[in-house]
VEXKOL-47358 format. One line per field, with one value per residue (C-alpha): chain; residue number from 0; x, y, z; residue in one letter. Coordinates in Angstrom, 1 decimal, always signed. Layout:
VEXKOL-47358
cadena <- [A/...]
num <- [NUM/...]
c1 <- [X/...]
c2 <- [Y/...]
c3 <- [Z/...]
residuo <- [A/...]
//
This chain:
VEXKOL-47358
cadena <- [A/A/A/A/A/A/A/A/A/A/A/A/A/A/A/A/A/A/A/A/A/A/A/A/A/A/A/A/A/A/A/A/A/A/A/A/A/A/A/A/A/A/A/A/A/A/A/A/A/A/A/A/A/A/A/A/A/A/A/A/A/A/A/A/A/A/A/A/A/A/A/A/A/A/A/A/A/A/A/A/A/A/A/A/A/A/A/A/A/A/A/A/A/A/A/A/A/A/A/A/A/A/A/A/A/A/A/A/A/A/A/A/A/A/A/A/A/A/A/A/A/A/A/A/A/A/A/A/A/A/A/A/A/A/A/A/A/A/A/A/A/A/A/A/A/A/A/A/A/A/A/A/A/A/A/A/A/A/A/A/A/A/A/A/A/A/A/A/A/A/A/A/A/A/A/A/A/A/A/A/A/A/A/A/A/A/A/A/A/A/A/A/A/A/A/A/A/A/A/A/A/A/A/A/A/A/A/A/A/A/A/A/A/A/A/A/A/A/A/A/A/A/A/A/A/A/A/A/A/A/A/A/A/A/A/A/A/A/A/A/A/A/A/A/A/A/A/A/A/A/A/A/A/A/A/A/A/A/A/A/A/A/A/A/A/A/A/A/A/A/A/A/A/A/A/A/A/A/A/A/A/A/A/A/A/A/A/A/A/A/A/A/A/A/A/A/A/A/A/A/A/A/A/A/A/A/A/A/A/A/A/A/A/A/A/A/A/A/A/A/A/A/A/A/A/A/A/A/A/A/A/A/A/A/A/A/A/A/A/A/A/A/A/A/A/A/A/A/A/A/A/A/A/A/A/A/A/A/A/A/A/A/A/A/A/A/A/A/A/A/A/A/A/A/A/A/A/A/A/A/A/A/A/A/A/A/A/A/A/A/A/A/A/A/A/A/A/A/A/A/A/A/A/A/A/A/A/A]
num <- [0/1/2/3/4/5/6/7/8/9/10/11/12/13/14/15/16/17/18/19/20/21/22/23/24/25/26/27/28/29/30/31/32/33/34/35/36/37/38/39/40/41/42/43/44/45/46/47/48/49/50/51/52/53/54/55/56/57/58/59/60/61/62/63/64/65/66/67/68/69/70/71/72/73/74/75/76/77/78/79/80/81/82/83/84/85/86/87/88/89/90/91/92/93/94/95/96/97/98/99/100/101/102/103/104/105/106/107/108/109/110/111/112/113/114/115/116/117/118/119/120/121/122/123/124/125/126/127/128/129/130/131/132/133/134/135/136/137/138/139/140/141/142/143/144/145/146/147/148/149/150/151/152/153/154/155/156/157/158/159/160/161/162/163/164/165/166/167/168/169/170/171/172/173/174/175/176/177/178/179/180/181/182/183/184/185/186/187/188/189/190/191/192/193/194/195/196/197/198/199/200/201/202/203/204/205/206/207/208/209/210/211/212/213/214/215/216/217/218/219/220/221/222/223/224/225/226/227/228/229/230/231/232/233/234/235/236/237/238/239/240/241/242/243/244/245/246/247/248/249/250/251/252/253/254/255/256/257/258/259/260/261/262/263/264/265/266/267/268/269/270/271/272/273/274/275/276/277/278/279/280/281/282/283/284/285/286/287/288/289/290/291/292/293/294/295/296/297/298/299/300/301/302/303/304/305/306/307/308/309/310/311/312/313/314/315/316/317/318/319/320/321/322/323/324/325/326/327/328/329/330/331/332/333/334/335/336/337/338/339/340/341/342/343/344/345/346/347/348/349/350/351/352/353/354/355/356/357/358/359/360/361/362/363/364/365/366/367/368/369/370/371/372/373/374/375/376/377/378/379/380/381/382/383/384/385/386/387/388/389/390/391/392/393/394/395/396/397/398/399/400/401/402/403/404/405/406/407]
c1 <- [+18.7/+19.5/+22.3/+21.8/+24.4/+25.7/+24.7/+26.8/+30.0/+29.5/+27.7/+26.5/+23.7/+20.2/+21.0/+21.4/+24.6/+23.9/+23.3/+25.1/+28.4/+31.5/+35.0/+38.3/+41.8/+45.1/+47.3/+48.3/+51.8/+51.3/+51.5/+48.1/+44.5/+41.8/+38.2/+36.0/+32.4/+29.9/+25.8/+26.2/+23.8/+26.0/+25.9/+26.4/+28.6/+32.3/+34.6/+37.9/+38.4/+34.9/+36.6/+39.9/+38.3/+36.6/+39.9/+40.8/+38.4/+39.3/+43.0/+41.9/+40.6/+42.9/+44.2/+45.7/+48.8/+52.2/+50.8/+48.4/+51.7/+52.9/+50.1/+48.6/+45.4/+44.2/+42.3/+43.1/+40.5/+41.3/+38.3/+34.5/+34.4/+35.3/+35.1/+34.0/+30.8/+30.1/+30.0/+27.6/+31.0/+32.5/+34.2/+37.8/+39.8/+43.4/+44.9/+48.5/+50.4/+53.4/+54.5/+54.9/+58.4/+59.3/+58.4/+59.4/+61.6/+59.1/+56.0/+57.3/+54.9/+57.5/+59.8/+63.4/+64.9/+65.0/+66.4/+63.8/+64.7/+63.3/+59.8/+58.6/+56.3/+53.9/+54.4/+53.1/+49.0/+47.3/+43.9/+41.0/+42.8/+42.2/+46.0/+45.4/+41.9/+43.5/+46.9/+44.5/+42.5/+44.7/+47.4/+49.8/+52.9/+53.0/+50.2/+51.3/+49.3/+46.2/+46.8/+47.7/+44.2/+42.3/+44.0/+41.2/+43.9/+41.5/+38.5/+40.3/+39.3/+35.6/+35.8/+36.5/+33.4/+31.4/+32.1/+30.9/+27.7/+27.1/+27.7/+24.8/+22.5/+22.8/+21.4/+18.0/+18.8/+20.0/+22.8/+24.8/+27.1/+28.5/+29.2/+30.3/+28.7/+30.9/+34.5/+34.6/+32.8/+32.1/+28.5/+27.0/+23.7/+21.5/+20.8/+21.6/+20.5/+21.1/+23.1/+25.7/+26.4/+27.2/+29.2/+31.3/+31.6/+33.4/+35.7/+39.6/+40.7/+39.2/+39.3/+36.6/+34.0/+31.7/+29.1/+29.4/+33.1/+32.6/+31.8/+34.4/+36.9/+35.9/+36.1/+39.7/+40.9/+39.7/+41.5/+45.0/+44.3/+44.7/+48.2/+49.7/+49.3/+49.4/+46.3/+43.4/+39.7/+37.0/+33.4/+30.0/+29.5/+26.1/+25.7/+22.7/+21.0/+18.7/+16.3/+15.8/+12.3/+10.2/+10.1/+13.7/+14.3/+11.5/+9.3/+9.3/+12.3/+14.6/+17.8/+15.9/+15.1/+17.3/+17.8/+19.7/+21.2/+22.8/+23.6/+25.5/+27.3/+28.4/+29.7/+31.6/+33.9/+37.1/+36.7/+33.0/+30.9/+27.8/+25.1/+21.8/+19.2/+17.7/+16.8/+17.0/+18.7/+16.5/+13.7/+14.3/+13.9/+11.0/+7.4/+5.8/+3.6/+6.6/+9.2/+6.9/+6.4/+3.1/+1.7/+0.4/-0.5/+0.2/-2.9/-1.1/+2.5/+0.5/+2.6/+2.8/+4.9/+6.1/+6.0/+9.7/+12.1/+12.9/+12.9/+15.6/+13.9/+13.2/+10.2/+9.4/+12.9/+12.1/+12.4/+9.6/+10.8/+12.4/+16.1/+17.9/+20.1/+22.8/+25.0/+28.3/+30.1/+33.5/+35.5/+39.1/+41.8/+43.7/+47.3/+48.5/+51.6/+51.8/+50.9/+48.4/+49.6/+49.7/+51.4/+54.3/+53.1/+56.4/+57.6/+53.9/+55.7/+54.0/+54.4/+53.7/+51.3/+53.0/+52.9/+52.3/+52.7/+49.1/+46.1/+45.0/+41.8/+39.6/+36.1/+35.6/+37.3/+35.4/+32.3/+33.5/+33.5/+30.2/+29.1/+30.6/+28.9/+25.5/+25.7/+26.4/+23.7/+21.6/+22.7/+22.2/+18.5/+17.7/+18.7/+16.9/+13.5/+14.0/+16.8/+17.5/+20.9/+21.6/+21.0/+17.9/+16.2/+16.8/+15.4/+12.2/+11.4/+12.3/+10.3/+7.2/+7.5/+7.4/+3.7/+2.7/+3.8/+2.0/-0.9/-1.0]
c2 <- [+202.9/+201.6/+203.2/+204.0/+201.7/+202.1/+199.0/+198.8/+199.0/+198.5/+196.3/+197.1/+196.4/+196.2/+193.7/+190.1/+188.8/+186.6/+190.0/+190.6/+193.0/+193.5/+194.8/+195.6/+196.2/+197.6/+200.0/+200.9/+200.0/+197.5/+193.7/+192.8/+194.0/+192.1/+191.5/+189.6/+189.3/+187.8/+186.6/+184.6/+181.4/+178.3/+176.6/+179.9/+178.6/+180.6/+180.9/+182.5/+182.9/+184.6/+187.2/+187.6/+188.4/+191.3/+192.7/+192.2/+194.8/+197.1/+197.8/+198.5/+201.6/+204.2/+206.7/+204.3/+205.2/+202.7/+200.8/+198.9/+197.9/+196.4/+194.4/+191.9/+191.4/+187.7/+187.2/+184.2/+182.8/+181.3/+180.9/+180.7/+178.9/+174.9/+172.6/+175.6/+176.8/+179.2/+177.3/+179.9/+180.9/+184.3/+184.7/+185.5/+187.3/+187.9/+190.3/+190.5/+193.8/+193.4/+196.6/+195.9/+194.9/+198.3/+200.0/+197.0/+200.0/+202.8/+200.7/+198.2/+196.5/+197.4/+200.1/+198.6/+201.6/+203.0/+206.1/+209.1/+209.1/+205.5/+206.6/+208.4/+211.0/+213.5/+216.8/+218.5/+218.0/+217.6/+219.5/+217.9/+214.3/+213.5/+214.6/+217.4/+216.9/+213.4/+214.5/+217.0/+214.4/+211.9/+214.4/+212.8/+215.5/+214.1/+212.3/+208.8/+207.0/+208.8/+208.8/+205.1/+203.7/+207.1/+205.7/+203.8/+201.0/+199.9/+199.2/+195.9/+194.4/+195.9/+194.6/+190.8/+191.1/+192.5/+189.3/+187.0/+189.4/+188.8/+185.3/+185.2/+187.7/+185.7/+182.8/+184.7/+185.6/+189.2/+190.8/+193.9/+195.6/+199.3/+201.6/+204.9/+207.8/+210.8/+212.0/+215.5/+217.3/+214.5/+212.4/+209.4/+210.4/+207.3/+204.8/+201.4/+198.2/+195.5/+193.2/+195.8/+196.1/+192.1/+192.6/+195.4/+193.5/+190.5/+192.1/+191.3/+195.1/+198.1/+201.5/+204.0/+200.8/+203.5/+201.4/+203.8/+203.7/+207.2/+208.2/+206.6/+207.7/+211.4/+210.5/+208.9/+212.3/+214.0/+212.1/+212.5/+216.5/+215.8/+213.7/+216.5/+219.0/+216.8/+217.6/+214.7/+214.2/+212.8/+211.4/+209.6/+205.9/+204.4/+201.0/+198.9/+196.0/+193.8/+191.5/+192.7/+192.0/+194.3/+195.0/+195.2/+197.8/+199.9/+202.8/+203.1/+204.2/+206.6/+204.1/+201.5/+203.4/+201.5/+204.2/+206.4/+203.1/+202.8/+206.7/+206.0/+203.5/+205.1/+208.3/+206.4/+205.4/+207.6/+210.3/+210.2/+213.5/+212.8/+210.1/+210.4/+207.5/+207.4/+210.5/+212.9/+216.2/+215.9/+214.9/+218.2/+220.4/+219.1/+218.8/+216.3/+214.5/+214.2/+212.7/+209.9/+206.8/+205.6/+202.3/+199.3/+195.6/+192.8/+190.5/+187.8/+187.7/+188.6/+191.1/+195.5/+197.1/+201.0/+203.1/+204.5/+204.0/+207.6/+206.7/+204.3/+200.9/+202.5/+204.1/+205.3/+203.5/+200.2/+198.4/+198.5/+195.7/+197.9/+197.6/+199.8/+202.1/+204.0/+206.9/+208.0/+211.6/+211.1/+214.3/+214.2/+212.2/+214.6/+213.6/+215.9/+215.9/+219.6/+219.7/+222.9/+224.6/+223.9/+224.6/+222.6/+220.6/+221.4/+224.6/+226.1/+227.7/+228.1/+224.7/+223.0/+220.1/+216.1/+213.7/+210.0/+207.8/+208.7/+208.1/+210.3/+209.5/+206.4/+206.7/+202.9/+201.5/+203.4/+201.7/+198.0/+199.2/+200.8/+197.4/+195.6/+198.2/+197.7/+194.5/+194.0/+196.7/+194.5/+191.7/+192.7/+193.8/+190.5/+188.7/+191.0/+190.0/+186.5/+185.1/+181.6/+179.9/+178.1/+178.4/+175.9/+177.9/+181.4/+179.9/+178.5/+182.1/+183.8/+181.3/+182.1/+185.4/+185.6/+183.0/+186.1/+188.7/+187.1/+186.2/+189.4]
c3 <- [+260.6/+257.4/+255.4/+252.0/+249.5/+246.4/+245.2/+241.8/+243.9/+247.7/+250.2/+253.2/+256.0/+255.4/+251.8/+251.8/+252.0/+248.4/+246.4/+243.2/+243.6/+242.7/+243.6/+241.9/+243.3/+241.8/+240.8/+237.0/+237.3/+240.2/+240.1/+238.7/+238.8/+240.9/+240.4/+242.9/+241.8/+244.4/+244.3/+240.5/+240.5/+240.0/+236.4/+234.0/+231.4/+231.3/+229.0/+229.1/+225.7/+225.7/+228.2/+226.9/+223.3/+225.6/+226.9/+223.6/+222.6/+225.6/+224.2/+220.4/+218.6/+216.5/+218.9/+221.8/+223.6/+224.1/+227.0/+224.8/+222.9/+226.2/+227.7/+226.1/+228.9/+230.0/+232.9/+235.0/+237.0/+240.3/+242.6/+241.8/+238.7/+238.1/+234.9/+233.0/+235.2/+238.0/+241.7/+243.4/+245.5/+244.8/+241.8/+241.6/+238.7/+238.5/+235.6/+235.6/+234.5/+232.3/+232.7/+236.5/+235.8/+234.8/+238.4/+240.9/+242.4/+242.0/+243.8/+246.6/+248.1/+251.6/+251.8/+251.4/+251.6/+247.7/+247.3/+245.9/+242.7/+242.1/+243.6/+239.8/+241.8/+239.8/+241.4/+238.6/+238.2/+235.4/+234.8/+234.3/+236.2/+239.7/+240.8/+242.8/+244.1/+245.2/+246.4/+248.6/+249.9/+251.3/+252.0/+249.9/+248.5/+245.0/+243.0/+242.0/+244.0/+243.0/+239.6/+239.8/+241.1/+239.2/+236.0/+233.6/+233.8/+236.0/+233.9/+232.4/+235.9/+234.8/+231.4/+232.7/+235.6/+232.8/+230.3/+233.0/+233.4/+229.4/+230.0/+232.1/+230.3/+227.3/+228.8/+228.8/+225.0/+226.3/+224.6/+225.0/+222.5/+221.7/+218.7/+218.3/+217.3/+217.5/+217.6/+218.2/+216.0/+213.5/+214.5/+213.2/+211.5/+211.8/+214.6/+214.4/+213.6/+216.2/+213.0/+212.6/+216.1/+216.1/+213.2/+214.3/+217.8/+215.5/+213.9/+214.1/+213.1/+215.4/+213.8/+215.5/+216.7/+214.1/+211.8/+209.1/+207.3/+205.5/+208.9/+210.7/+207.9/+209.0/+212.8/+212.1/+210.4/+214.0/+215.7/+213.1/+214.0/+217.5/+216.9/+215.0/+217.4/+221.0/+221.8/+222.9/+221.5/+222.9/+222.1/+222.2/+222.5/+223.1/+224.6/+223.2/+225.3/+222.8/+223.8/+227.5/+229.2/+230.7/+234.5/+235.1/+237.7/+240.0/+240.4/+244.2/+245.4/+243.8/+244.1/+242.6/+239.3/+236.7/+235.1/+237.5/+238.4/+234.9/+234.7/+237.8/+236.5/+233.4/+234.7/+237.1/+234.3/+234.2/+231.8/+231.1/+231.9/+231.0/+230.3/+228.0/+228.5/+225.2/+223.3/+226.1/+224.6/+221.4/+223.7/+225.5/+222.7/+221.2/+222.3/+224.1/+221.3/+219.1/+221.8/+224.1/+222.4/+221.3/+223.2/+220.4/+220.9/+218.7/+219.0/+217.0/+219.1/+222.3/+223.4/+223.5/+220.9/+221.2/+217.8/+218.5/+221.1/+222.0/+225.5/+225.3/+226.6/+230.0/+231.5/+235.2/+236.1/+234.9/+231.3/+228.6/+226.4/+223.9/+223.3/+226.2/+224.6/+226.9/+226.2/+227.2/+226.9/+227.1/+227.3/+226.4/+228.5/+230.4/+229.9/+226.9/+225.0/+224.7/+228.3/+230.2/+232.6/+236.3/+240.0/+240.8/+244.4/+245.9/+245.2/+244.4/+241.5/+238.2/+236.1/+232.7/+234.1/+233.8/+230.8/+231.3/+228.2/+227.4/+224.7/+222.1/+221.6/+223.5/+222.7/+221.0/+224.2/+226.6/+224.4/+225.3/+229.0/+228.8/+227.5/+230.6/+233.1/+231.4/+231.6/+235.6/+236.1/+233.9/+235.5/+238.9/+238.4/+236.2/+239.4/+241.8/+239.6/+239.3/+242.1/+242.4/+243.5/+240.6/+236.5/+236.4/+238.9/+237.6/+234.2/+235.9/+237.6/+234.3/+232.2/+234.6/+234.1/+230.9/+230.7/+233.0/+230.4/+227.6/+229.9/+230.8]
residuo <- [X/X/X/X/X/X/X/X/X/X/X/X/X/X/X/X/X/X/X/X/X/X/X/X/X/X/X/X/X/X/X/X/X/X/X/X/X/X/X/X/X/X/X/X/X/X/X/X/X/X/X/X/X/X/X/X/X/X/X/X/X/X/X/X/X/X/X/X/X/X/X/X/X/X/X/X/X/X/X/X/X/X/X/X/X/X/X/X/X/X/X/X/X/X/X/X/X/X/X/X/X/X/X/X/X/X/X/X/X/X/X/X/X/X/X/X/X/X/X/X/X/X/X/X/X/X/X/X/X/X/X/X/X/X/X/X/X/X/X/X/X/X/X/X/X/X/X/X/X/X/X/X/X/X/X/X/X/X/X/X/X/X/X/X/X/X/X/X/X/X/X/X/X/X/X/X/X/X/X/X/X/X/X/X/X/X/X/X/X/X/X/X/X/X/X/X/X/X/X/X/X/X/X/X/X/X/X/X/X/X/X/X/X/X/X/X/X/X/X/X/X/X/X/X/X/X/X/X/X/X/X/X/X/X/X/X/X/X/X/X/X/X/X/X/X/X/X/X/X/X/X/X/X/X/X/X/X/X/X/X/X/X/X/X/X/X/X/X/X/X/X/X/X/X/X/X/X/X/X/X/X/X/X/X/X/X/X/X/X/X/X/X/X/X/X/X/X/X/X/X/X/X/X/X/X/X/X/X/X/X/X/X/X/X/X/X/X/X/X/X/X/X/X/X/X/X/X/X/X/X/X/X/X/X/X/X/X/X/X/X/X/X/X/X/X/X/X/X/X/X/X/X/X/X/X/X/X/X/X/X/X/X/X/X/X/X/X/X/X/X/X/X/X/X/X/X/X/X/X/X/X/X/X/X/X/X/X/X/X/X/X/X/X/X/X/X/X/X/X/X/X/X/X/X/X/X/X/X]
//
């Protein structure tokens, strides 16, 4: 019997061996992070500057803690990728932590006999983190080493596969960028366009990632609340993927909706609750005849255009040729400065939970990794549709298509 597979993250019988996946390894404080990203057609142009500039983007936004002060992220490619272009071999990505120096004593790769005071454990959880659930689960009587691969440290190493699945999406003209729309209480009150989204994605300075700078001014004075009184915030970022065709994803099997596929994706990301495809929780309110969106044909461009994109650029699991648009819920990070309270592992006595250097507010970098898991979901079912082993041929199966579409 075949298994069922997560196919984002895992693979597993019953797929080919060439199919587009992904893995990462590390700890927050450890070494370095690791990324190996397998099933990429050799001759995709890569750039590391390209990929830097996106773990660029990862550390900004008003509200981040110390540790962005410490790294500076750069991802070093060592396998998979020669004179600038993809081979077809697995990729390899190495992403060093400069903050590893600072817990050599606390996480040793082999036990050299360090006394317990060098070890840093957690023994008092944090709600809303995966401490206890995690210390539970592997049986472990503190929580640094659950807290150390739960941390969203760990979505750099997403952030770098992600920039290589741009790389290739924008071969095909398919781009993928974030904003954000709310901080708290404060929203956005418009959508849009794709232009300000490629301006706000060049910009050297990062406040909120908002469009709107009256808005943004009033997400910004959320977020100065939560400082003053060491509390956290949290938010809404939407992802936008322009240009997409239609026909990415399936109807007929409920793993192969894209869809779910890129709700599962999203909510995998530390600290994100929720996911709306589209206009869903307007949608739900409303009446049918105000909420699908009406089918047209433009005799002169030979192609079907939709009077609204209230469905988000997806319909029956598969793309409609409308921009995709993706949102994330993001509650707020769990670490607090005026920490909740909580059960000290060891003596099960009543405790005030543990405070890592932490965040206040994260929303426009949760955005940029949004971006980078749309774009390998993307990127995945773009290569299920149209295969090949290198560039060329991906670009003749995609250029066929597309005749097809028009012919259509």
């Amino acid at each position: 019997m075949t298994r069922h597979v997560t196919r984002l993250f895992r693979y597993d019988e019953g797929f080919p061996a060439d199919m587009f996946r992904f893995e990462t390894a590390g700890e927050s404080h450890g070494e370095c992070l690791v990324a190996t990203l397998t099933g990429l057609p050799a001759g995709i142009p890569i750039s590391l500057d390209a990929i830097n500039r996106e773990l660029w983007r990862r550390q900004q936004g008003y509200g981040r803690g110390g540790r962005m002060k410490i790294e500076t992220d750069q991802a070093q490619i060592v396998a998979g990728v020669r004179y600038s272009r993809t081979i077809g071999s697995p990729i390899a990505i190495l992403i060093q932590n400069k903050d590893w120096k600072n817990w050599t004593d606390a996480l040793p790769v082999e036990d050299h006999g360090a006394g317990e005071d060098k070890r840093k454990p957690v023994t008092r959880p944090r709600p809303g983190h995966a401490d206890l659930a995690g210390s539970i689960k592997y049986n472990f009587p503190d929580a640094r080493y659950i807290l150390e691969r739960a941390s969203a440290r760990e979505t750099t190493a997403r952030v770098a596969v992600g920039a290589i699945a741009k790389a290739f999406l924008g071969q095909f003209g398919i781009g993928v960028l974030s904003h954000v729309i709310g901080v708290g209480e404060v929203h956005l009150g418009r959508t849009a366009a794709w232009d300000e989204l490629v301006a706000l994605s060049r910009k050297d300075e990062v406040l909120l990632n908002c469009v709107d700078e009256e808005t943004e001014k009033q997400m910004k004075e959320v977020v100065d609340q939560a400082y003053r009184t060491g509390d956290t915030v949290g938010g809404i970022f939407e992802v936008v993927a322009h240009n997409v065709p239609p026909g990415l994803g399936s109807h007929i099997t409920w793993d192969s909706r894209l869809d779910g596929r890129l709700a599962q994706a999203i909510v995998s990301m530390q600290a994100v609750k929720g996911v709306e495809i589209g206009f869903a929780a307007q949608g739900a309110s409303s009446f049918g005849s105000r909420v699908q969106d009406t089918i047209h044909y433009n005799r002169h461009q030979r192609e079907f255009t939709r009077g609204a994109n209230r469905a988000g650029g997806l319909e029956g699991g598969m793309t409609n040729g409308e921009d995709v648009l993706v949102r994330g819920l993001l509650k707020p990070i769990s670490t607090l400065r005026r920490p909740l309270e909580s059960v000290d592992l060891t003596t099960r006595e009543p405790a005030l939970a543990a405070y890592e250097r932490s965040d206040v507010a994260v929303v426009p970098a949760a955005g940029v990794i949004g971006e980078a898991m749309v774009a390998i979901v993307l990127a995945q079912a773009f290569l299920e549709k149209f295969g090949g082993d290198s560039l060329e041929e991906t670009r003749r199966n995609f250029e066929g298509y597309k005749e097809q579409v028009k012919n259509f």
